[in-house]
PDB file as gemmi writes it, atoms N, CA and C in Angstrom:
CRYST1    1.000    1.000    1.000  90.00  90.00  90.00 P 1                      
ATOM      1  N   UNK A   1    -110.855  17.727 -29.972  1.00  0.00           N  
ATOM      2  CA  UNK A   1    -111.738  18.520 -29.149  1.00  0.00           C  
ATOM      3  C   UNK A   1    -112.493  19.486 -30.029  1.00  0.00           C  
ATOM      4  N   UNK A   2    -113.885  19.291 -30.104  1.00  0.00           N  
ATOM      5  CA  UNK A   2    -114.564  20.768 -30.703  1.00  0.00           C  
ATOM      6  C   UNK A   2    -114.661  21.946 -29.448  1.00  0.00           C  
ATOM      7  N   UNK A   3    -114.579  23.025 -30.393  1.00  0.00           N  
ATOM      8  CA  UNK A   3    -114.645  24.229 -29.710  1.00  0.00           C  
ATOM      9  C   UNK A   3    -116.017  24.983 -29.826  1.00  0.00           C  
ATOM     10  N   UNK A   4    -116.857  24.835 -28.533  1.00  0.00           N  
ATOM     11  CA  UNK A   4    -118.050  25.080 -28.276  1.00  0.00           C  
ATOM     12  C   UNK A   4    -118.621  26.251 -29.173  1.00  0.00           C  
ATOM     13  N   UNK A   5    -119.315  26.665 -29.666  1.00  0.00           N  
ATOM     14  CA  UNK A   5    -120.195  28.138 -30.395  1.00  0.00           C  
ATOM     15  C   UNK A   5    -119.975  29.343 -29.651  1.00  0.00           C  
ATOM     16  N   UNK A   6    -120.201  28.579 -27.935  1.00  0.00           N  
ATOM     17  CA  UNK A   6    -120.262  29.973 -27.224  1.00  0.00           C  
ATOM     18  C   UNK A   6    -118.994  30.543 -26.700  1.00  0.00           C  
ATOM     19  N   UNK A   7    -117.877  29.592 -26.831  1.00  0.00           N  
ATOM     20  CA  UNK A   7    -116.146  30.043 -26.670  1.00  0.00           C  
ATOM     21  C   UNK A   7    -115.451  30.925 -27.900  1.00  0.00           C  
ATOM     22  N   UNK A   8    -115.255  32.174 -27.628  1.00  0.00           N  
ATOM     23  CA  UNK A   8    -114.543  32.707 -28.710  1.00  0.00           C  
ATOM     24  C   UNK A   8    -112.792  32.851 -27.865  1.00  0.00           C  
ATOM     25  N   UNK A   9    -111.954  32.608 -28.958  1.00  0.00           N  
ATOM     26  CA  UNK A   9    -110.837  32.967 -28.563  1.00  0.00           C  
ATOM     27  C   UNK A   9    -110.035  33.415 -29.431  1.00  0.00           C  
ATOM     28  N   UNK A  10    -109.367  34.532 -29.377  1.00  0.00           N  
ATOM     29  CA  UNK A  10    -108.225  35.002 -30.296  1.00  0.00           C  
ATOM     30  C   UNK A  10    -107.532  34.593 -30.472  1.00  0.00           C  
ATOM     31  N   UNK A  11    -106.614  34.136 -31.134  1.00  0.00           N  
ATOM     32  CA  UNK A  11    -104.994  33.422 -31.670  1.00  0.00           C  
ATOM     33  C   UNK A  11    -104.490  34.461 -32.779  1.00  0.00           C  
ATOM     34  N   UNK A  12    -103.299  34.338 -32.898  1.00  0.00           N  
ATOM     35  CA  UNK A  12    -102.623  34.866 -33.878  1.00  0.00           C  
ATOM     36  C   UNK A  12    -102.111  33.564 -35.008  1.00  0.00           C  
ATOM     37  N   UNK A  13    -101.880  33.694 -36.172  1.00  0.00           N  
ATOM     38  CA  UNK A  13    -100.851  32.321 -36.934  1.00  0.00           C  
ATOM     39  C   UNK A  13     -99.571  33.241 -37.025  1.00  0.00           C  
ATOM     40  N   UNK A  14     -98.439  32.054 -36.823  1.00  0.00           N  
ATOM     41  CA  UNK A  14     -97.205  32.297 -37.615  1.00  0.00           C  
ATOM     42  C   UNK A  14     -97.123  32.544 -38.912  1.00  0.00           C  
ATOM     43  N   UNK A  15     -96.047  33.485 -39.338  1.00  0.00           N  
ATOM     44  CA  UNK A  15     -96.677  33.884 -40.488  1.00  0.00           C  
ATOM     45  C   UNK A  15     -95.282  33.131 -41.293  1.00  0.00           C  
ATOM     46  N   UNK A  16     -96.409  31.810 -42.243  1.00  0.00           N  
ATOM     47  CA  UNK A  16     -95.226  30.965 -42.497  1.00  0.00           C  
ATOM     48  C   UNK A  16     -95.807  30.327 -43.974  1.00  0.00           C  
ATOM     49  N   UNK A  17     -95.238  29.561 -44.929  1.00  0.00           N  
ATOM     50  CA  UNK A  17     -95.499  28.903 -45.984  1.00  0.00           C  
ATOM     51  C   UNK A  17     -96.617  27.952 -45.362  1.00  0.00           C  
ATOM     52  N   UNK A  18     -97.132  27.522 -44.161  1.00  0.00           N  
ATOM     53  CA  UNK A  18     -98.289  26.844 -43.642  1.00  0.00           C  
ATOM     54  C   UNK A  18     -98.689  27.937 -42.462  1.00  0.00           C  
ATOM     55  N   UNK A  19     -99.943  27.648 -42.041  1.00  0.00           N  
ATOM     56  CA  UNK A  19    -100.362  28.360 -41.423  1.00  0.00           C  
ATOM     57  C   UNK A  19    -100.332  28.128 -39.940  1.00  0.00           C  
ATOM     58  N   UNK A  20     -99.396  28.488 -39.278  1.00  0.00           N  
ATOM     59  CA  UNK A  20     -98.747  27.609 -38.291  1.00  0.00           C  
ATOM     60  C   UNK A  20     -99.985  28.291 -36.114  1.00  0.00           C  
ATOM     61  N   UNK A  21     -99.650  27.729 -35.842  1.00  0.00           N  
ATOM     62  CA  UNK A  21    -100.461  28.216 -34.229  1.00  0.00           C  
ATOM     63  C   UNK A  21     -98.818  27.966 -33.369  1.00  0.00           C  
ATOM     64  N   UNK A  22     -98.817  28.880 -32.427  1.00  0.00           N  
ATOM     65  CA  UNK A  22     -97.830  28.133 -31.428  1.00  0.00           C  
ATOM     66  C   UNK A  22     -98.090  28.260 -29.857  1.00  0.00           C  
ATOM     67  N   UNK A  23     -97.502  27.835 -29.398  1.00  0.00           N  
ATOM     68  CA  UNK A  23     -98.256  27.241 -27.854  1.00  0.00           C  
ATOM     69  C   UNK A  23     -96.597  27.341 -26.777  1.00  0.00           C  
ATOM     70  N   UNK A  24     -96.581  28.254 -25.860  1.00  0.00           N  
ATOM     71  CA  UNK A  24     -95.645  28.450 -24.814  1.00  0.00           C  
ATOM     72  C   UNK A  24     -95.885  27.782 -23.262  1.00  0.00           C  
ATOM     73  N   UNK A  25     -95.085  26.668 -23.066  1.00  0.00           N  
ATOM     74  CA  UNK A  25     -95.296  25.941 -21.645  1.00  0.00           C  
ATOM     75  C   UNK A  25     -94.484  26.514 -20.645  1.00  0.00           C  
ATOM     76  N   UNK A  26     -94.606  26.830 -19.510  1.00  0.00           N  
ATOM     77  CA  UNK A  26     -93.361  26.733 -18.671  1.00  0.00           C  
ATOM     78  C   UNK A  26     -93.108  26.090 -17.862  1.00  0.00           C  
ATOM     79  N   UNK A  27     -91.658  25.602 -17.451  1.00  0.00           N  
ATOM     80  CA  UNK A  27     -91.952  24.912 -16.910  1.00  0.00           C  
ATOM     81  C   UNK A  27     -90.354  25.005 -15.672  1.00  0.00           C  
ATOM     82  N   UNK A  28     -90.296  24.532 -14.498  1.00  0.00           N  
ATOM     83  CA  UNK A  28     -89.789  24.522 -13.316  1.00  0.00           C  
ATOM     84  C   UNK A  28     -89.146  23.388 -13.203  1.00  0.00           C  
ATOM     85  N   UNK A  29     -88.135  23.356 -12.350  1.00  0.00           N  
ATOM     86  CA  UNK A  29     -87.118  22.348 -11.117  1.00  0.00           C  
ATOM     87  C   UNK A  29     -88.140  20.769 -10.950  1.00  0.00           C  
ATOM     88  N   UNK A  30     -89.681  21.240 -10.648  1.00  0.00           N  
ATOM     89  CA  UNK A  30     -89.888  20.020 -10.343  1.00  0.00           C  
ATOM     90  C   UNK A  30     -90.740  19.551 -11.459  1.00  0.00           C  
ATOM     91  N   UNK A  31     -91.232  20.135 -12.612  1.00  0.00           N  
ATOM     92  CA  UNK A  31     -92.495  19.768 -13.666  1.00  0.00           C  
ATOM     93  C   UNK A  31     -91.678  19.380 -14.972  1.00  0.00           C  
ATOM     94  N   UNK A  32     -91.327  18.121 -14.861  1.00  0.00           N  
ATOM     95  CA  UNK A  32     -90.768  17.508 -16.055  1.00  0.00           C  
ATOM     96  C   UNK A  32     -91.553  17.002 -17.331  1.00  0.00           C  
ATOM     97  N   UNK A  33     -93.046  17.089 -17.195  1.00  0.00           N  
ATOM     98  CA  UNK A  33     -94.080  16.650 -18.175  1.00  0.00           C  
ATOM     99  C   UNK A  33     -95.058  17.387 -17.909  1.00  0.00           C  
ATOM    100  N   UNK A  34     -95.281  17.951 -18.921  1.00  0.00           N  
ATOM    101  CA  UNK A  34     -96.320  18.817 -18.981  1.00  0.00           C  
ATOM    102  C   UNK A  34     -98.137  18.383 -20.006  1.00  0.00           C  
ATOM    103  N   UNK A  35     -98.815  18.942 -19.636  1.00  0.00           N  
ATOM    104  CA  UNK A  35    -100.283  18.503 -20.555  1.00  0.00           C  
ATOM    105  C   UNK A  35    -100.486  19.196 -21.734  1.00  0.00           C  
ATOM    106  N   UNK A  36    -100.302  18.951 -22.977  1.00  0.00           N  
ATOM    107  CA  UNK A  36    -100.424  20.030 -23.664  1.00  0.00           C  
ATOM    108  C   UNK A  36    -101.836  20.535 -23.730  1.00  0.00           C  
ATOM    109  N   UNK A  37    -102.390  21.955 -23.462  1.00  0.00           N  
ATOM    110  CA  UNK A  37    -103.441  22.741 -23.026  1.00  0.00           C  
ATOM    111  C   UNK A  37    -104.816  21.636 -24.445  1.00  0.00           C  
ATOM    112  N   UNK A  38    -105.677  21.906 -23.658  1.00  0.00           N  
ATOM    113  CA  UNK A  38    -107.071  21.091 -24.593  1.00  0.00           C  
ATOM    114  C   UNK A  38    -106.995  22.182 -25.933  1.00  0.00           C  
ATOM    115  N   UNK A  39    -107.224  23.391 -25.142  1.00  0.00           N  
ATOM    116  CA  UNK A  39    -107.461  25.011 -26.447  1.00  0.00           C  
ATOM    117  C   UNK A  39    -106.353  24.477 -27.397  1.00  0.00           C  
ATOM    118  N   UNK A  40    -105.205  24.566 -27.501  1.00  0.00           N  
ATOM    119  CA  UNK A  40    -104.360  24.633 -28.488  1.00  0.00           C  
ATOM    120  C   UNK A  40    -104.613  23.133 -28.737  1.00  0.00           C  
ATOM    121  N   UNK A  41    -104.651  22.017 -28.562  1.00  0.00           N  
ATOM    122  CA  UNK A  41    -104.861  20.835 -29.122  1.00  0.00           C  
ATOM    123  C   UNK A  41    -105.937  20.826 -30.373  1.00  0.00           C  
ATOM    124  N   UNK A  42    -107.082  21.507 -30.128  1.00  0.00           N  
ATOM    125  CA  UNK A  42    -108.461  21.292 -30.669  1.00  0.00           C  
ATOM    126  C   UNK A  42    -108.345  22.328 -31.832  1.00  0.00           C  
ATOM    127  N   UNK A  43    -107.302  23.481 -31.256  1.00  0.00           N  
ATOM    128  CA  UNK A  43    -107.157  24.383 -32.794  1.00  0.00           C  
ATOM    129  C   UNK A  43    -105.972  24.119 -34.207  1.00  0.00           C  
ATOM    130  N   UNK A  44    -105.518  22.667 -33.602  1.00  0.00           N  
ATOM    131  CA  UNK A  44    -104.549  22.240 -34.708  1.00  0.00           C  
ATOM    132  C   UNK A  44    -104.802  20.648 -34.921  1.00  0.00           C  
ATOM    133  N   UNK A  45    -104.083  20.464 -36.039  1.00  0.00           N  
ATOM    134  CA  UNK A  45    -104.037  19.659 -36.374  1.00  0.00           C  
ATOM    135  C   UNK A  45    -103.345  18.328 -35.448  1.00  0.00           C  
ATOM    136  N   UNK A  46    -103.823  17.449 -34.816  1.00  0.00           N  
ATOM    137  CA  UNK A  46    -103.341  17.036 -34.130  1.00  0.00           C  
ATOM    138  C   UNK A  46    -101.944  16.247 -34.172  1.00  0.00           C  
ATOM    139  N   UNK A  47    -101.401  15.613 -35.095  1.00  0.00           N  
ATOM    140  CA  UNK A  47    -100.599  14.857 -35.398  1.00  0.00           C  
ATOM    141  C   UNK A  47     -99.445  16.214 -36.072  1.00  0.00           C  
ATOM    142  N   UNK A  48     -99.695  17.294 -36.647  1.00  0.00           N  
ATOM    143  CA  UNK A  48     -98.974  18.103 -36.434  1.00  0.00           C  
ATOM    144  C   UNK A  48     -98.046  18.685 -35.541  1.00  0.00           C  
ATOM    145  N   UNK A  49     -98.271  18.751 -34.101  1.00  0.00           N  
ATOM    146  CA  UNK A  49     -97.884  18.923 -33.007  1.00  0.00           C  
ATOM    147  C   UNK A  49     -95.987  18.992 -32.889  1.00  0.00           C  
ATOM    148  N   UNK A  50     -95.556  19.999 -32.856  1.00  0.00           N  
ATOM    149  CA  UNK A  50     -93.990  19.587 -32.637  1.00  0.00           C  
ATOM    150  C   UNK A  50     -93.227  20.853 -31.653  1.00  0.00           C  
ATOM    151  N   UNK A  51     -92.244  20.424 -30.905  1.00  0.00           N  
ATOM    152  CA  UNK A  51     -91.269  20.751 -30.344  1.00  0.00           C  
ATOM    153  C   UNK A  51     -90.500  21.526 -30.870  1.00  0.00           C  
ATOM    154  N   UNK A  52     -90.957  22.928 -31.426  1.00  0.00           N  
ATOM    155  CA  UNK A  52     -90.043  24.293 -31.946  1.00  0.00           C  
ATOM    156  C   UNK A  52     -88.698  24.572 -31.365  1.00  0.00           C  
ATOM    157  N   UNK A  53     -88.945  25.048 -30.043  1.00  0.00           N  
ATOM    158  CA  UNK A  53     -87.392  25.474 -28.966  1.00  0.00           C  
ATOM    159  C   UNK A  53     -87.885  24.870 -27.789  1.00  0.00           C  
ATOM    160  N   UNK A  54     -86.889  24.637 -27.213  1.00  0.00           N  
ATOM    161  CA  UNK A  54     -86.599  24.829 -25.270  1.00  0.00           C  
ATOM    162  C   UNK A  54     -85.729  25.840 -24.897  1.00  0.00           C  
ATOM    163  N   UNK A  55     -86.222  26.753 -24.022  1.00  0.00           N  
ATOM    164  CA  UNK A  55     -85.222  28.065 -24.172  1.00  0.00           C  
ATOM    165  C   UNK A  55     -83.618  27.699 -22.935  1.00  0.00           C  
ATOM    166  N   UNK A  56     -83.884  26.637 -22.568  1.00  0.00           N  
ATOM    167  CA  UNK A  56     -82.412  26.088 -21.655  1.00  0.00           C  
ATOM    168  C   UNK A  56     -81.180  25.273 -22.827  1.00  0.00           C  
ATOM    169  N   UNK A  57     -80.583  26.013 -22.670  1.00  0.00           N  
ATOM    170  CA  UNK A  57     -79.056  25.737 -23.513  1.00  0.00           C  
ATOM    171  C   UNK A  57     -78.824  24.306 -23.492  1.00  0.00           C  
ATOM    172  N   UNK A  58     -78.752  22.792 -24.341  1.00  0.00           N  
ATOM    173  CA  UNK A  58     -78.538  21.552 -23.872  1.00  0.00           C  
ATOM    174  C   UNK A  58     -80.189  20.704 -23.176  1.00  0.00           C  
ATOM    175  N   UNK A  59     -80.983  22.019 -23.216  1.00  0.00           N  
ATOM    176  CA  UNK A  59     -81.767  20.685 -22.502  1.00  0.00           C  
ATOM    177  C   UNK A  59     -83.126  20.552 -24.000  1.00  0.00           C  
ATOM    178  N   UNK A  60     -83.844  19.546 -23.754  1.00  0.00           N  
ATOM    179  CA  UNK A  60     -84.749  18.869 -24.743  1.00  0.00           C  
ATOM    180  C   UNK A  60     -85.797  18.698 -24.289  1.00  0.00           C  
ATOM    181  N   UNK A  61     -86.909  18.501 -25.165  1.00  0.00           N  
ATOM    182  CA  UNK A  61     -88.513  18.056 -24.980  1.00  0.00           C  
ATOM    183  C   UNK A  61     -88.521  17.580 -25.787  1.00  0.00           C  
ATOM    184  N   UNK A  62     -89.658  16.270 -25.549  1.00  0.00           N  
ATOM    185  CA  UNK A  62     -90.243  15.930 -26.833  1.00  0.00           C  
ATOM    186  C   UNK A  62     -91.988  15.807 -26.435  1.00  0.00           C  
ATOM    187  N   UNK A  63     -92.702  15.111 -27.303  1.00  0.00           N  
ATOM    188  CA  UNK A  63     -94.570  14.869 -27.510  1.00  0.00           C  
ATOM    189  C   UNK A  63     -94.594  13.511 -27.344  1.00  0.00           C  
ATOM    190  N   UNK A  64     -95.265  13.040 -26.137  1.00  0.00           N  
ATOM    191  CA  UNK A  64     -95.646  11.674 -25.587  1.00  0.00           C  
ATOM    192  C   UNK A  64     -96.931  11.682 -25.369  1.00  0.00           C  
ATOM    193  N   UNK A  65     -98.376  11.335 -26.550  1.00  0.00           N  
ATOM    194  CA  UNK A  65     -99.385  10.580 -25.302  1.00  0.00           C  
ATOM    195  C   UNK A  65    -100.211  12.335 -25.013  1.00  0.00           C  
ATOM    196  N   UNK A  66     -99.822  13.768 -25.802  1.00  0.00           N  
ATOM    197  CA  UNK A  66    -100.326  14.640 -25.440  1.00  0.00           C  
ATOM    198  C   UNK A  66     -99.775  15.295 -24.265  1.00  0.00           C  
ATOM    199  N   UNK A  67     -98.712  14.927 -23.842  1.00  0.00           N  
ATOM    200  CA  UNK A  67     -97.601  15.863 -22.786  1.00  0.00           C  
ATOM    201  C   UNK A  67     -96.656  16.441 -23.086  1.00  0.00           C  
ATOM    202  N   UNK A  68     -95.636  17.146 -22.738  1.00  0.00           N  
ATOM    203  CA  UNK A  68     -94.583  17.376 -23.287  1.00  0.00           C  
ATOM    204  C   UNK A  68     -93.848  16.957 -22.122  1.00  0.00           C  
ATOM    205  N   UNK A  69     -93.135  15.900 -22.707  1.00  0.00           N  
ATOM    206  CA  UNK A  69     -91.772  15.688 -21.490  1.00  0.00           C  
ATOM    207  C   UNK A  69     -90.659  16.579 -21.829  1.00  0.00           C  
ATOM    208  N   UNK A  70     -90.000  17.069 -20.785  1.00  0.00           N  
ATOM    209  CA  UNK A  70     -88.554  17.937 -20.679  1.00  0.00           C  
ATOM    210  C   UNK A  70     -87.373  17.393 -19.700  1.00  0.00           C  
ATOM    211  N   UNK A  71     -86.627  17.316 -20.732  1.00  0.00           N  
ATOM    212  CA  UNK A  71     -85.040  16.438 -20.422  1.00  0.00           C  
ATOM    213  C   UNK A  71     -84.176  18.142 -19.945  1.00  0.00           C  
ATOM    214  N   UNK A  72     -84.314  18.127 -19.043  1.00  0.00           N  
ATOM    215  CA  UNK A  72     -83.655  19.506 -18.628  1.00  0.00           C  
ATOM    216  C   UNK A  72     -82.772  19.160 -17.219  1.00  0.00           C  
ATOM    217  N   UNK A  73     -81.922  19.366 -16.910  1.00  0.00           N  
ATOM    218  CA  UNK A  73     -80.586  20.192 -15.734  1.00  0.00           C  
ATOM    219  C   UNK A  73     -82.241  20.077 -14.538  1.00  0.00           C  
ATOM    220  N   UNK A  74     -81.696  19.372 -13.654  1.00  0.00           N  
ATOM    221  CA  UNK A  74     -82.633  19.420 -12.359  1.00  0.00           C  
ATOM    222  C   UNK A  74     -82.338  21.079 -11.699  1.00  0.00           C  
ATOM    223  N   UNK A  75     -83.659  21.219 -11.653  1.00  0.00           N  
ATOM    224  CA  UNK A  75     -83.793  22.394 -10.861  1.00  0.00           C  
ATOM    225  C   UNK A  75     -83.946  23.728 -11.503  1.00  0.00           C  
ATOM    226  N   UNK A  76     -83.778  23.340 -13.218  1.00  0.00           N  
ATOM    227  CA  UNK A  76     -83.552  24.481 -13.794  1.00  0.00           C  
ATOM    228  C   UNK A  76     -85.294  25.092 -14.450  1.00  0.00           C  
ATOM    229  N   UNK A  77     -85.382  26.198 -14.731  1.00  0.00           N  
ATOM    230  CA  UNK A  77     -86.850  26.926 -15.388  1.00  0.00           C  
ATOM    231  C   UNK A  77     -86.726  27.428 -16.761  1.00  0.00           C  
ATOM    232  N   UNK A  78     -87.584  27.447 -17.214  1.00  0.00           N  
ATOM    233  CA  UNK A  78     -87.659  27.900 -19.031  1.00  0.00           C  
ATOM    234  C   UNK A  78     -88.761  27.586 -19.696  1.00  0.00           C  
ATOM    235  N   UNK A  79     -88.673  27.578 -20.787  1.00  0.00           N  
ATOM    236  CA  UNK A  79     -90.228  27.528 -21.849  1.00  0.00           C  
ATOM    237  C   UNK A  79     -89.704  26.822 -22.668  1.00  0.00           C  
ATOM    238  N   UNK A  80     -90.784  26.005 -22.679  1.00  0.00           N  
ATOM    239  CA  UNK A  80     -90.916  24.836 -24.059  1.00  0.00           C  
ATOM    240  C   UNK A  80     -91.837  25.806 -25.290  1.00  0.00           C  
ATOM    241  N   UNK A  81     -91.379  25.943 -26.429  1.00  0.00           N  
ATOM    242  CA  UNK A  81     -92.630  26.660 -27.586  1.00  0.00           C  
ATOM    243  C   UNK A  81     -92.534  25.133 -28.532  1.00  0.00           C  
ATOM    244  N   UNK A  82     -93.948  25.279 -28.667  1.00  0.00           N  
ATOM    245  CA  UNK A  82     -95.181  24.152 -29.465  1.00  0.00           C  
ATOM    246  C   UNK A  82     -95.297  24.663 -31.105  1.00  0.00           C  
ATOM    247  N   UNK A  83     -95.375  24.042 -31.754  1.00  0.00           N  
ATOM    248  CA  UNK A  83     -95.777  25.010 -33.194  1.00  0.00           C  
ATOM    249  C   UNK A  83     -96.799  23.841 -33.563  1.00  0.00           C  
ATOM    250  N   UNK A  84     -97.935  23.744 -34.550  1.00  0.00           N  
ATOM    251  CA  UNK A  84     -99.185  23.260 -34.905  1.00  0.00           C  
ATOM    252  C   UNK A  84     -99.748  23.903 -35.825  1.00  0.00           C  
ATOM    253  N   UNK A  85    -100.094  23.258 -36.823  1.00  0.00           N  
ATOM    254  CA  UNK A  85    -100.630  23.591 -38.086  1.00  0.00           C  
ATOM    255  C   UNK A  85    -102.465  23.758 -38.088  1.00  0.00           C  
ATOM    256  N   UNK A  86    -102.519  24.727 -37.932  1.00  0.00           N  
ATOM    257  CA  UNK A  86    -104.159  25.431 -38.020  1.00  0.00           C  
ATOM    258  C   UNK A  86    -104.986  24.075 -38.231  1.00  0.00           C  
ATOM    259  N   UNK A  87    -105.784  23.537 -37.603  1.00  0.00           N  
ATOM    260  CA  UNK A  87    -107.015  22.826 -37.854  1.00  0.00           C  
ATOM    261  C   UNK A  87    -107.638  23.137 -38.968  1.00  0.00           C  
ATOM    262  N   UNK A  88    -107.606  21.929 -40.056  1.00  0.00           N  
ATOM    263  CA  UNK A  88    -108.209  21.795 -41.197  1.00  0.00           C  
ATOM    264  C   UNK A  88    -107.617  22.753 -42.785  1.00  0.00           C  
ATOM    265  N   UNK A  89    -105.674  23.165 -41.911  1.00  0.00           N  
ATOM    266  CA  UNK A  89    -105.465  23.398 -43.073  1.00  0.00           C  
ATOM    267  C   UNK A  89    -103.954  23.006 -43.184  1.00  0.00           C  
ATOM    268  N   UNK A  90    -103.944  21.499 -42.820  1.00  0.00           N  
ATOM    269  CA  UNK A  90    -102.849  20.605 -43.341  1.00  0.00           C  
ATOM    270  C   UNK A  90    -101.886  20.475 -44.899  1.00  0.00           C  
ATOM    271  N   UNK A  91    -103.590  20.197 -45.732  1.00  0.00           N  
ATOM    272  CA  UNK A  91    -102.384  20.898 -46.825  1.00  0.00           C  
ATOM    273  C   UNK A  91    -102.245  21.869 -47.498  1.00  0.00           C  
ATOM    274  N   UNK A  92    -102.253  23.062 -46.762  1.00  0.00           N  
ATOM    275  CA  UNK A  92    -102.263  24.415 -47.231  1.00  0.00           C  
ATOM    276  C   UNK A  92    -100.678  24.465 -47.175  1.00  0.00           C  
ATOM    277  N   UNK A  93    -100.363  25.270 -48.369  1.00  0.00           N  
ATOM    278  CA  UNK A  93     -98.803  25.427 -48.636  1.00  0.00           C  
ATOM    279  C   UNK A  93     -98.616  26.337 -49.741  1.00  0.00           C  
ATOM    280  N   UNK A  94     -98.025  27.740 -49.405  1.00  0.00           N  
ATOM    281  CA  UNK A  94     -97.793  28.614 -50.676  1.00  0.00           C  
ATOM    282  C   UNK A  94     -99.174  28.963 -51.256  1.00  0.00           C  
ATOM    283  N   UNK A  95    -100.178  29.355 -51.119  1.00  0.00           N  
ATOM    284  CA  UNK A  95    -101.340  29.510 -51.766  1.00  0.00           C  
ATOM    285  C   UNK A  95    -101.311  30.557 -52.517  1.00  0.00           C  
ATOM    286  N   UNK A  96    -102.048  30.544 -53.896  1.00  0.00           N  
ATOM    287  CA  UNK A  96    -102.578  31.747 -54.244  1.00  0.00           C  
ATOM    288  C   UNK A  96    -103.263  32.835 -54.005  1.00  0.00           C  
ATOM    289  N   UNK A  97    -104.026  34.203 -53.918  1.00  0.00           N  
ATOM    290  CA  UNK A  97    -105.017  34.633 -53.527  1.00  0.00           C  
ATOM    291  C   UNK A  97    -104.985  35.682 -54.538  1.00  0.00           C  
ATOM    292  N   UNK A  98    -106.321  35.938 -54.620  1.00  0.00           N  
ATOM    293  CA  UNK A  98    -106.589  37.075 -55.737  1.00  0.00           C  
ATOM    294  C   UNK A  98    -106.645  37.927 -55.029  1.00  0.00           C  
ATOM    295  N   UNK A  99    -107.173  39.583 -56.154  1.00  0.00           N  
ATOM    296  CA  UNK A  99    -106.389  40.616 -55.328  1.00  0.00           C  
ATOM    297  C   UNK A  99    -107.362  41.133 -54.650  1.00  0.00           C  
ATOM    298  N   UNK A 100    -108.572  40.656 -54.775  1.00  0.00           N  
ATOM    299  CA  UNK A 100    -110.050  41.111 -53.473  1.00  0.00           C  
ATOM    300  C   UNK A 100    -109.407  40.720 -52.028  1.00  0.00           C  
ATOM    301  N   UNK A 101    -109.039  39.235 -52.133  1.00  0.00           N  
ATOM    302  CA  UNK A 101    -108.257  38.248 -51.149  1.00  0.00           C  
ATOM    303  C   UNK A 101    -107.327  39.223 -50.347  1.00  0.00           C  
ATOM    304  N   UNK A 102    -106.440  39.703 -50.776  1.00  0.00           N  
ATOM    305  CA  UNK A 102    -105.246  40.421 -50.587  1.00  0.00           C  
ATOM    306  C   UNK A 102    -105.576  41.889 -49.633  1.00  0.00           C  
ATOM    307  N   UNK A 103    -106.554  42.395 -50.185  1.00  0.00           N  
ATOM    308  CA  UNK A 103    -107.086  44.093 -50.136  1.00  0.00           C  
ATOM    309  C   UNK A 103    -108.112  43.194 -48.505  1.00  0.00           C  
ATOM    310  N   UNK A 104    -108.780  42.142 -48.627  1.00  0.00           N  
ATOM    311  CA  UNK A 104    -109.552  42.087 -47.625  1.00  0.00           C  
ATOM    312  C   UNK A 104    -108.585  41.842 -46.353  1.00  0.00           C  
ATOM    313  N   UNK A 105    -107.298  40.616 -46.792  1.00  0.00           N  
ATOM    314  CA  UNK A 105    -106.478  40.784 -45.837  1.00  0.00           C  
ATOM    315  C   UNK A 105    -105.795  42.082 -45.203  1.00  0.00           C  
ATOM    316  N   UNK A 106    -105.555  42.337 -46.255  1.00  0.00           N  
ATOM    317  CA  UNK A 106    -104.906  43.910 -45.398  1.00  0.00           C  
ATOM    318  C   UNK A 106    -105.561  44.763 -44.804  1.00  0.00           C  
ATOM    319  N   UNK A 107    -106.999  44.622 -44.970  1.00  0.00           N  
ATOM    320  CA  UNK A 107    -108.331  45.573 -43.805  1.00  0.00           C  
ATOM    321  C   UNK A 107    -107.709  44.146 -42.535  1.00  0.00           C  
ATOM    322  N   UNK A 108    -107.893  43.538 -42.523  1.00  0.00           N  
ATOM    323  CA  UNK A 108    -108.269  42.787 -41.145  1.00  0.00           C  
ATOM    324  C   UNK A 108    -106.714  42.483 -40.492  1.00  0.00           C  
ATOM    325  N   UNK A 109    -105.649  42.328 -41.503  1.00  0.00           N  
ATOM    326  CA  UNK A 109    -104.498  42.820 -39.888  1.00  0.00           C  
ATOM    327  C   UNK A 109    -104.465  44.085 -40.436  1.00  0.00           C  
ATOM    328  N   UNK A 110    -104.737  45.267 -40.885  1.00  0.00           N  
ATOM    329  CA  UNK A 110    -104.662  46.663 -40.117  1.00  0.00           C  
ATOM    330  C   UNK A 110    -105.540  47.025 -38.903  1.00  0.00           C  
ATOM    331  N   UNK A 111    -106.678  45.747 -38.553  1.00  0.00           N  
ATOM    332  CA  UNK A 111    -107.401  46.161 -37.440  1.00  0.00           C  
ATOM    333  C   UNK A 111    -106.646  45.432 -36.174  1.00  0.00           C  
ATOM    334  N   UNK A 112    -105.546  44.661 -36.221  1.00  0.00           N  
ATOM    335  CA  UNK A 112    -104.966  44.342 -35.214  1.00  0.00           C  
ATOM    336  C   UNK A 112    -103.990  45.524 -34.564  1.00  0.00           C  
ATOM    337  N   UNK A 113    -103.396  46.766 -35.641  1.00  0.00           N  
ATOM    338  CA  UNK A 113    -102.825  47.653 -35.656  1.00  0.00           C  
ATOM    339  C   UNK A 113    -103.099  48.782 -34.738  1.00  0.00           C  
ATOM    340  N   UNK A 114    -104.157  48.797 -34.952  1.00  0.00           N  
ATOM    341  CA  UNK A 114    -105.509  50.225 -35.059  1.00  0.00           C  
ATOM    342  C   UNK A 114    -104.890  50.705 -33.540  1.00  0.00           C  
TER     343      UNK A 114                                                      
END                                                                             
């Protein structure tokens, strides 16, 4: 999915050796498969896509086809979390950055702070 010029949206990354996105479903008693949202599809890497937690003790999800199916206790509620590797930076891993790099990062999350 491209993301139109005129859609802005905020995300945060995990702050990880890759640059990770993550995505929270919930889900109920009767919603055993879920769609994973278009937004978070189009901002990762697609084949990245994986099954972090299910917050129900014993129960499971997995990625079918762009859904998330959930093997959960009938009747029971909780959150599936998604993790996805930033669109177009697959093989980013451990990077270097010089120290302009560094000083510019630290202006722009101190403005998440502010």
């Amino acid at each position: 999915m491209t993301i139109g010029e005129d859609l802005h949206v905020g995300m945060a990354a995990l702050e990880a050796p890759r640059p990770y996105f993550i995505e929270r479903l919930t889900f109920n008693g009767t919603k055993k498969s879920i769609a994973i949202p278009r937004l978070f599809m189009g901002a990762i890497e697609p084949e990245s896509v994986r099954v972090m937690s299910c917050s129900i003790q014993g129960a499971g999800a997995s990625i079918a086809g762009g859904r998330v199916k959930i093997d959960a206790p009938k009747g029971s509620a909780g959150i599936v979390t998604l993790v996805g590797i930033r669109r177009g930076l697959q093989d980013w891993h451990y990077r270097d950055f010089t120290d302009a790099q560094r000083v510019n990062n630290n202006h722009f999350y101190s403005l998440a702070h502010a």
